[in-house]
N, C-alpha and C positions, 0 to 999 in steps of 0.2 A: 549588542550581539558580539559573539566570540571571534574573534581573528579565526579565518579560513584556514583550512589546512591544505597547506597549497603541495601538490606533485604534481605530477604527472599520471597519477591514476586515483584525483580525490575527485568527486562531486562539486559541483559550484557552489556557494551558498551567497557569494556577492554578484548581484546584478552585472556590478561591470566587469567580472570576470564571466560573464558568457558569452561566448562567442558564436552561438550554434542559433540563439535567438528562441531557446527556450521558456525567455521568461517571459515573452509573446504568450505562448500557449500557456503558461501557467495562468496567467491573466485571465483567459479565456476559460478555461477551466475552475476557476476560483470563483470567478463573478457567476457561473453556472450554478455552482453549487450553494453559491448566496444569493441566489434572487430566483431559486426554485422556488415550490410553495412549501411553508415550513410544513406542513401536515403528509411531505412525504421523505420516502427515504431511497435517497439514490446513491445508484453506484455507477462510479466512471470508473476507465481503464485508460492507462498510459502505456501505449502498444508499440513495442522496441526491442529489438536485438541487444544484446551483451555489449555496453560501453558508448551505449549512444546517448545517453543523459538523462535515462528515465528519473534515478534518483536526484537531478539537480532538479526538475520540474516538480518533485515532490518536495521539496527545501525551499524552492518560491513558492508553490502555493501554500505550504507551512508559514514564510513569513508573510504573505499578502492574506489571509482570511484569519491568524490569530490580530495581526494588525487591528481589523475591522471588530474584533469582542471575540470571534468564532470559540469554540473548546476546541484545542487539535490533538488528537493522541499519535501517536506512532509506534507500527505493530511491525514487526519483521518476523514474520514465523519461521524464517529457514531456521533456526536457533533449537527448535522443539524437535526432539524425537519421538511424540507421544501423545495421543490425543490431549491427556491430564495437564501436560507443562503445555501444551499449545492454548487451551481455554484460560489456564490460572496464568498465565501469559498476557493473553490476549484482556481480558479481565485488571489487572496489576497494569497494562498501559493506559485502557482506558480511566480507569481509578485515577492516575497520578495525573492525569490531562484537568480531570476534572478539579483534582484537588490544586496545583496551579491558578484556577481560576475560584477558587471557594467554596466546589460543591464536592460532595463526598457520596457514598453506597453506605449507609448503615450497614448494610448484610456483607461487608467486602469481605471482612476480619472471619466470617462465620463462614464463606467459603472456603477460606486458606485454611481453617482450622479441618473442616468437612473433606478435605481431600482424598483423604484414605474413602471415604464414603462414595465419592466421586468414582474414584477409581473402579470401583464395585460397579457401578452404576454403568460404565466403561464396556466391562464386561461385559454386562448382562444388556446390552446393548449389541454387541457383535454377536451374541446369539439370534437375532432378531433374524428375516427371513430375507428381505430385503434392504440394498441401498438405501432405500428413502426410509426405509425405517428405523435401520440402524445409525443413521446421522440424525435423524429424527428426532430420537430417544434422546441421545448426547443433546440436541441444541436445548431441546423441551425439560431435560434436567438443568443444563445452565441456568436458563431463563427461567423456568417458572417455581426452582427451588431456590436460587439465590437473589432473582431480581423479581422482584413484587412489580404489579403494573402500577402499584400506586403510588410506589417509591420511582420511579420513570417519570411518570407524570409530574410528582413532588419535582426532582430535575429540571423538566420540562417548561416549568413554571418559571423556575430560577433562573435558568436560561433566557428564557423569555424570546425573541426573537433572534437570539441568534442558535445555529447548529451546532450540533457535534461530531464530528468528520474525525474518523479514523482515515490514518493513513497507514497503505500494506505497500512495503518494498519486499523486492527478492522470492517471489512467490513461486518463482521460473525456479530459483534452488531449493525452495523447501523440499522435505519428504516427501516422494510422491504417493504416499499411500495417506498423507493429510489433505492433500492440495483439494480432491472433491470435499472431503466436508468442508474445507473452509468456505470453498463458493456456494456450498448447499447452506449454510448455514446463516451466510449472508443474505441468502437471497429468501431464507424460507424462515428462516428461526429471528434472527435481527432485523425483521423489517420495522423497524418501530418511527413513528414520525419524528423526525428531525436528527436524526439517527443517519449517516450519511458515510461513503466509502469511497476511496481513491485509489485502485490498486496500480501497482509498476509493475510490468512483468512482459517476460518473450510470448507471444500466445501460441507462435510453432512450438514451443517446450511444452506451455500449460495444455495446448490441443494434445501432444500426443499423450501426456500423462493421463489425460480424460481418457483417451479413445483405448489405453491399455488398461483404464481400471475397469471400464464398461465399454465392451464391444457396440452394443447399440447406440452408441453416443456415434456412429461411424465419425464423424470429422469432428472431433472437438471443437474445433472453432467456431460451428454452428450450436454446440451446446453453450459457448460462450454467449452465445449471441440474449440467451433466454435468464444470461445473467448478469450483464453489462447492459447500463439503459445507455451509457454515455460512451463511447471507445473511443480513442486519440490516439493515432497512428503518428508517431516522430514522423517527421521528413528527416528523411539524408541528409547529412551537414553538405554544406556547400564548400569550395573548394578555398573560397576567401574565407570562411571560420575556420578549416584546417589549419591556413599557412596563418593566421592568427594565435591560434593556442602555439603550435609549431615556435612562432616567432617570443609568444609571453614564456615557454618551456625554454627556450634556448636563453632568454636574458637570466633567467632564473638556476639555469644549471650548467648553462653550456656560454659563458658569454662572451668566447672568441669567436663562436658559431655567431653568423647573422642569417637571419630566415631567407635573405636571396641565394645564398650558397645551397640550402636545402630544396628551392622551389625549384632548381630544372630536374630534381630527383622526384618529384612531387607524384608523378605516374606509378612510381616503383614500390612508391610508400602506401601502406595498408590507410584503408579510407576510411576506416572505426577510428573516434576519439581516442578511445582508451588505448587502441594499439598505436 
């Protein structure tokens, strides 16, 4: 594994730089995802404010279940402006998970080529009458022009018992005029067996993004609800992992500073990791 990038405002990726006890939950959440039944396809959520370690819990369950054989891909869609770069995105991480491990999409190449066609498709899609039909159209042209169910299965085979687990960070930043299809599309268009999702995200951001793009959704979090089977709510760091990172940041940048000089300020100081 690659040397950490250590600051003060990176993600953990080494066990023994957590201090918050995250990689508890990762465990918990990883072993979830591996000993469901392979013939389904689930999605968990890692439910967290800005800087409280969503993306370190997605970096342990990355190293704890490719460990075990898993496929892992990693999808960050704040990145996309655009339905088109969000699929051929999303598409292109899963591809290279696969290929990683030795499987590949015959149809991948015929995608990327097909884009401008996509696009089209894009279109003639937002003319559609409703929400569910117009994400609809989009997932049903993904899926059933460029992934054959027999070529899934082929996969499927090859995998054999283990999953393929996409991982979504930063969902709370994407566009929010993507964020509903992404969750529609997870939940309605990729539901395919052993086909699995682990999203990071604020769900106060993602509820009100919902509840502004459809009124009827009134509290997004309860539309959440009909697309998260698994949701995992961080706890609060505790005050002994604060003055810990505090004290591993200060040997690291500050090494005149010792962590008791900053502990009787400890009340004054912001109680988020990251800040």
């Amino acid at each position: 594994m690659a040397d950490e990038k250590h600051g003060p405002d990176s993600p953990r990726i080494e066990r023994k730089r957590d201090h918050l006890g995250r990689w508890t939950i990762a465990s918990e959440m990883a072993r979830t995802i591996a000993e469901s039944p392979s013939d389904w396809s689930v999605r968990m959520a890692i439910y967290g404010s800005w800087g409280t370690g969503k993306t370190t819990v997605l970096n342990f369950i990355a190293q704890l279940l490719e460990k075990d054989g898993h496929v892992v891909a990693n999808f960050n869609p704040w990145k996309y402006r655009s339905s088109g770069e969000l699929w051929i995105g999303f598409i292109d991480s899963l591809n290279n998970a696969l290929k990683d491990k030795g499987f590949t999409f015959t149809e991948f190449e015929k995608f990327k080529k097909s884009y401008v066609d996509f696009r089209n498709l894009l279109k003639a899609a937002k003319k559609a009458h409703s929400y569910a039909d117009a994400i609809g159209s989009i997932g049903i042209g993904i899926v059933d022009e460029y992934f054959t169910k027999t070529e899934l299965e082929s996969i499927r085979k090859k995998v054999g018992d283990k999953r393929i687990i996409v991982l979504v960070d930063d969902l709370d930043r994407t566009d929010p005029k993507l964020v509903p299809q992404i969750l529609f599309a997870f939940k309605e268009i990729l539901d395919y067996q052993g086909l699995s999702f682990i999203l990071a995200f604020d769900p106060d951001v993602v509820g009100e993004i919902l509840h502004e793009y459809h009124k009827g959704f009134k509290s997004g979090l309860s539309f959440l609800e009909k697309i998260v089977d698994f949701p995992r709510w961080l706890p609060p760091p505790t005050q002994e992992g604060l003055l810990r990172i505090i004290d591993e940041d200060l040997k690291a940048f500050f090494p005149r500073l010792q962590a008791r000089d900053v502990e009787m300020f400890y009340d004054y100081l912001p109680h988020n990791p990251r800040s």
